[in-house]
N, C-alpha and C positions, 0 to 999 in steps of 0.2 A: 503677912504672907511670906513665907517659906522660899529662898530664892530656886530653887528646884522647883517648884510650885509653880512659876509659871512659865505659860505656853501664849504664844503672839496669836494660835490657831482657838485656842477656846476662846482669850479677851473678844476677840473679832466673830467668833460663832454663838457669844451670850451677846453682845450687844446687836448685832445683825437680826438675830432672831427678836430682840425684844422689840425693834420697829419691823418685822416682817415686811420689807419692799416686795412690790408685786414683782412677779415676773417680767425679766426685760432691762429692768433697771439698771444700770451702772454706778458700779462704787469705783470710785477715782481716789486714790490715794497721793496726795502732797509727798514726794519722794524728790529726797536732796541726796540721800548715801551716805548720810552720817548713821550712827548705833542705832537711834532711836527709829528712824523711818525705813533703814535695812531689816531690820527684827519684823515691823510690820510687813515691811513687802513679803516676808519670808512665809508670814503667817497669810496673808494676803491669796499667795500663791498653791498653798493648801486648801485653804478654804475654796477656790476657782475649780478645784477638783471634784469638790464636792456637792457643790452647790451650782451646777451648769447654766441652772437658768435664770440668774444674773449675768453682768457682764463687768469685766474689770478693767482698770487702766491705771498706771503709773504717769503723772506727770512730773517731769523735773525741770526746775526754774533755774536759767541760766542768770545767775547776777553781772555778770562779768565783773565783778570787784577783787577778785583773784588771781594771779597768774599761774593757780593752779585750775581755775576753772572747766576749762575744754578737760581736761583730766577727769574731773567729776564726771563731766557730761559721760564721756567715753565709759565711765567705771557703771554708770548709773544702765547705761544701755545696754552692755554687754551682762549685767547681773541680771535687765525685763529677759533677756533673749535667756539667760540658763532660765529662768523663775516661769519662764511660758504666758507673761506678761505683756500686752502693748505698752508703748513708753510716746509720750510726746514733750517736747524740748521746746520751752518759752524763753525766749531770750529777753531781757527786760532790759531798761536804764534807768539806774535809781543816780537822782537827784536827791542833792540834801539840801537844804537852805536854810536860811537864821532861824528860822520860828518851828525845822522840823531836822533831828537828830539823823543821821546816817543810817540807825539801825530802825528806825521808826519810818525813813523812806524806803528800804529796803525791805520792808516788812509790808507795805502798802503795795510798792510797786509789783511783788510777790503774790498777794493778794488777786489782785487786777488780772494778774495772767490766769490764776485757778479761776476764776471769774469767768472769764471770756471761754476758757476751756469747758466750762461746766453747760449740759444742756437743762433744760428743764429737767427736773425730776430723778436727776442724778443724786449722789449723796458723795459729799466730800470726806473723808479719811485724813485726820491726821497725826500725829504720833509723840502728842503731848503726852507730859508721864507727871505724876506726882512728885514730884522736884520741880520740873516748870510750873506747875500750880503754886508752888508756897513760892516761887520769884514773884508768879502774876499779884500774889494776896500782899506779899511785901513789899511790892511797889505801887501797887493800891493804897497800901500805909500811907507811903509817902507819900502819896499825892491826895491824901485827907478823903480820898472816896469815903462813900456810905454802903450801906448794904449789898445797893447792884454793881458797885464796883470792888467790895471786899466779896463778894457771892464767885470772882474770879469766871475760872472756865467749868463749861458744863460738859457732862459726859456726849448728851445730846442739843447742840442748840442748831437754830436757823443761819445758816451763811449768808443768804440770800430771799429773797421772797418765795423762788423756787427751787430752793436748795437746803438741805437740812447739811451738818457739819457733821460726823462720829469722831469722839477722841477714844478709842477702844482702851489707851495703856493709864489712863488720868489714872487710876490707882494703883501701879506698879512704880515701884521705886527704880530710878538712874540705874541703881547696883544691881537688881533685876535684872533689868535688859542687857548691862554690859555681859552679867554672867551667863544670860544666852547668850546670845552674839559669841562669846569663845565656846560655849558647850557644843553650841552648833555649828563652828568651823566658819561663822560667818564676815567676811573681811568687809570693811565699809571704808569711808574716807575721813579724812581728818582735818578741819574747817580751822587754819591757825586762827582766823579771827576768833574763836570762842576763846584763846588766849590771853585777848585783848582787854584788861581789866577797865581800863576806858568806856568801855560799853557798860549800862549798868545792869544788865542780868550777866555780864560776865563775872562784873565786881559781884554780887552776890555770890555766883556759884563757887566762886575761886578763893574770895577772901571771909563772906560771910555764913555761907550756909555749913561748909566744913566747921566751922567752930559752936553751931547750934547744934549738931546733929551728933559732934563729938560730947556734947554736953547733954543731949536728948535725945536719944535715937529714934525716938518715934515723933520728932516734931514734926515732921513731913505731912505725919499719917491723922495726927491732930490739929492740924492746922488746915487739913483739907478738911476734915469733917466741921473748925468753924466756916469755911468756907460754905458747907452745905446747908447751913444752918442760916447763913446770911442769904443765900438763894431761895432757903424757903418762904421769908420775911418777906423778901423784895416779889416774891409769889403773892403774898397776900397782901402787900400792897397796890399791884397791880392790876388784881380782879378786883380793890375795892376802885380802882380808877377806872377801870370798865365797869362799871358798875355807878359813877357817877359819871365821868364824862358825857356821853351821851345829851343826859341834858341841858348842858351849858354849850352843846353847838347847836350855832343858827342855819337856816337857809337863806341866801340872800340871792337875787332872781342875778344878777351879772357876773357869780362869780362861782363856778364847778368846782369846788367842795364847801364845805363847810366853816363857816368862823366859829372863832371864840367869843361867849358872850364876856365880857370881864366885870359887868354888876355881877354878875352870877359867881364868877371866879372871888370877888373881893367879899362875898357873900358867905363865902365856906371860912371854914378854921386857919390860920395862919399856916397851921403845920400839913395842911393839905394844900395847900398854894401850888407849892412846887413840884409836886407830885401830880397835880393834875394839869398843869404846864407842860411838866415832859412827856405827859400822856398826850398833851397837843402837837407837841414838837413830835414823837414817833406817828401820832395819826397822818401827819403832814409828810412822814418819810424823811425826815433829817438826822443829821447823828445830832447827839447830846451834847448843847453846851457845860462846863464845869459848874458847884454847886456856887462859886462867887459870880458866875455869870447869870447863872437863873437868879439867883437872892437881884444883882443887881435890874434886870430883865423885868421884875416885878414891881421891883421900887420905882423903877420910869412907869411901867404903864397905870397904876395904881392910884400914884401920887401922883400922878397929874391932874391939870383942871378938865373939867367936863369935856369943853371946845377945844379940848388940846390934840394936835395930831401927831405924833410919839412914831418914829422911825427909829429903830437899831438895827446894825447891821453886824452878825458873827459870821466867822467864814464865808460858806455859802450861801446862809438864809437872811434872809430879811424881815423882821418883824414889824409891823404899822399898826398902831391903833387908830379907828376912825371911827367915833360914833359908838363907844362904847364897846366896839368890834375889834378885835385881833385878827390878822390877814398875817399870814406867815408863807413866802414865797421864795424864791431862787433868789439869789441876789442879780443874775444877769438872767431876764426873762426871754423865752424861746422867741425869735422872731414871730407875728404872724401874716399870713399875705393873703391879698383879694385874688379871687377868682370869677369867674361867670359860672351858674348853677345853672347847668343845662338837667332838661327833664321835667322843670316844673311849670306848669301852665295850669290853664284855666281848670281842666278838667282830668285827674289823675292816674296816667296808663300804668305808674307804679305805687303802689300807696305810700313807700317811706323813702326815703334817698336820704345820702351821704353821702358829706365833703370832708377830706382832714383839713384842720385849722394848725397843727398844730404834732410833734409826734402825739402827744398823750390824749387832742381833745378833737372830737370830731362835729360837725353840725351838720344836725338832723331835723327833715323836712317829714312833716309827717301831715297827711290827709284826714280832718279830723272833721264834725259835723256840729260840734260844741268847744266854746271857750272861744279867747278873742285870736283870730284867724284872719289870713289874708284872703282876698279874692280878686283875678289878677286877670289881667287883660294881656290877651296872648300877644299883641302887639310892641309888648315891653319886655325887653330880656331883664333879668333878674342879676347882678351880681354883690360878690359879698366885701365888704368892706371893711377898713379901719382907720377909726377918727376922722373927724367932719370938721369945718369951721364950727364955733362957737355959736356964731350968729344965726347959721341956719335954722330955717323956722319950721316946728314940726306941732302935730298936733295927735297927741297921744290919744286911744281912743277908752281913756278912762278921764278925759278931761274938758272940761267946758268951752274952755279954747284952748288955742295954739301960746307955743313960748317958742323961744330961743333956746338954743339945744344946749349950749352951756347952762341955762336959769332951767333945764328940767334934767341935766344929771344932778345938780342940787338936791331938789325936788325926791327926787326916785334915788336918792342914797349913795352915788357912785360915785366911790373913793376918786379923788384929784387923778391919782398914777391908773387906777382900771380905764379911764373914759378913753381912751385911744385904743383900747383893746377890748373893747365890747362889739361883738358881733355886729355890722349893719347889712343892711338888707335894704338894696337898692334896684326899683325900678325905674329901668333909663335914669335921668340925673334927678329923681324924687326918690326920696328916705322913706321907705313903708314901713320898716321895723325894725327895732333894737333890741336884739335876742333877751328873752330875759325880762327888758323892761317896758314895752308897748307895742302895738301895732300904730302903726297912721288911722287916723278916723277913717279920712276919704276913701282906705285901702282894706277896711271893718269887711267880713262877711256875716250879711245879716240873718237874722235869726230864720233858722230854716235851710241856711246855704251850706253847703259843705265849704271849707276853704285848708289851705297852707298855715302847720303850724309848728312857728321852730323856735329849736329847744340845742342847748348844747348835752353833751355825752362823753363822759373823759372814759377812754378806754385803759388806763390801769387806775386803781384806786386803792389809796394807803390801807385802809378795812374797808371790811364788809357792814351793810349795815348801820353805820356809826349811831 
């Protein structure tokens, strides 16, 4: 491409029109007032002319790691008010610490603000150009990625569950934009830390890419196309993991989503292992461990004995096998608290009710005429609980007699760490049912009776479907 060739207003008017957002929507553009995201807002701002019925916004992220900062801010606001732009201003603190780089917490903390700023169904704008691609691809090198990490950035990906990301410049070269930017009289700011060869996409741009590009001038533009080629790969590895996962997750009655079966997982091809791993780790909503993390990830759960119960912990998540089960969780699980469950009586003036347990999980009482169901005596308030003595004596109504509440989470499958966090359901100081895993006999509505039937209900959920 021709460096007169390009315009900030066509990249932003072909990719805009290839996702067609409905009317209404908001494009938020990631604006710092360096070349690259000046040039877009420029384009940004023509586009707002013509296109009314979208809405637009410039956010700028205050790092405060500069003591030219407030200067930014100032340049950045004063350029929304010519350009006829809203501007909103997130002030951040980026903390760096042993195990997370300066420029990798400033990048996060960065992040977090476009985040909180973003509403549903906005779409974020950023103003990656084909020179940041071949940094992303060559520091992928380094760090031994595979496909979806040498696949780099995409023109179009997801930010968010409710947010899609557009990079409109990913194939316009650095020299492109700077040469608008002067054609168009447009001033921006000058960030000394890109100076800073310390950092490593600095060291790249400053000491490494000028001696590729003097030796090939088109590595850039070849380098992003194997980049696109690795995105196609890691495409079809992904629908074949949609395409098998599915059946290697279980239901299991105490636990709101889905396990991994791992006979199942140890059952497939070595070379699919880990592939259909990180398809359980994304199902579950966690970022990706590294591929020496998953190889090792696999070798514990795999190799272990039958009765073995296999705990690891990466960052945030927590992995457990139990029973042939994988359970993949937070590593610091949400509190949950008892309540009294007003509404539900003998005879039901609302068919369904609902308590949150929890932000994501809610418990649901529903009025049903079949399946095993409570039947309740208006004299007993109802409330909900968590974890019992062990000793406590219950008597499930799938079972001949009664046990000991410790000798029937046994029984009914429930991991050591779940049993204090399984729904209870108590009337007055009698145990009637354990969400999930029984009704009390005594508490049985028999056949012919209508009665109380609860169930848990997680209000977001990582897929549809699974």
């Amino acid at each position: 491409m021709a460096i007169d060739s390009f315009c900030p207003f066509d990249a932003l008017s072909k990719l805009v029109a290839q996702i067609a957002p409905p009317a209404g929507t908001k494009l938020v553009l990631a604006y710092s007032g360096g070349v690259d995201s000046e040039v877009l807002a420029y384009g940004l701002s023509q586009l707002s002319k013509v296109k009314s019925e979208l809405s637009y916004q410039l956010v700028h992220v205050h790092h405060g790691l500069s003591d030219n900062a407030d200067g930014w801010q100032s340049h950045c606001e004063r350029r929304a008010r010519e350009y006829g732009l809203p501007i909103a201003v997130k002030r951040v603190t980026v903390a760096s610490g042993a195990r997370i780089s300066l420029e990798a917490a400033a990048r996060d903390a960065r992040y977090a603000a476009l985040r909180e700023e973003l509403s549903p169904g906005d779409i974020l704008l950023t103003a990656h150009h084909q020179d940041d691609q071949l940094e992303t691809l060559l520091l992928a090198l380094k760090r031994g990625l595979g496909p979806k990490g040498l696949a780099a950035m995409g023109e179009v990906q997801a930010f968010s569950p409710d947010n899609l990301m557009l990079r409109p410049l990913l194939g316009v070269a650095r020299a492109q934009i700077e040469a608008f930017a002067k054609a168009a009289g447009l001033t921006h700011i000058q960030d000394e830390s890109n100076l800073d060869s310390r950092f490593d996409r600095n060291f790249l741009r400053l000491e490494v890419l000028p001696t590729l590009t003097a030796r090939w001038p088109a590595f850039a533009a070849t380098a992003s196309r194997s980049a696109q080629l690795c995105a196609e790969q890691q495409a079809l590895i992904d629908e074949e993991v949609s395409l098998r996962l599915p059946a290697m997750l279980v239901s299991v009655p105490h636990a709101e989503y889905q396990v991994l079966d791992l006979k199942a997982l140890a059952n497939e091809r070595a070379l699919w292992r880990p592939h259909l791993l990180r398809g359980f780790i994304e199902y579950r909503g966690f970022a990706l461990p590294s591929a020496a993390q998953l190889g090792e990830i696999l070798n514990q759960l795999l190799a272990a004995k039958a009765d073995a119960q296999v705990a690891i912990r990466i960052k945030s998540m927590q992995l457990r096998r139990f029973q042939h089960h994988l359970y993949l969780d937070p590593v610091v699980l949400e509190p949950r608290v008892g309540r009294r469950l007003t509404g539900v009586g003998p005879h039901p003036d609302t068919p369904e009710l609902s308590w949150p347990i929890d932000s994501r999980l809610q418990l649901r009482a529903s009025w049903a005429e079949t399946g095993p169901r409570l039947t309740l005596n208006e004299s007993l308030p109802l409330r909900l609980a968590f974890g019992a003595p062990g000793g406590l004596r219950c008597h499930p109504h799938s079972r001949d007699k009664g046990r000991e509440l410790k000798k029937l989470w046994q029984e009914f499958a429930v991991p050591p760490w779940e049993r204090s966090r399984v729904p209870l359901i108590f009337a007055g100081d009698k145990l009637v049912a354990a969400v999930g895993c029984w009704v009390e006999k005594g508490f049985l509505a028999s056949e012919g009776e209508g009665g109380w039937q609860f169930t848990l209900a997680c209000s977001t959920w990582p897929i549809a479907n699974p």
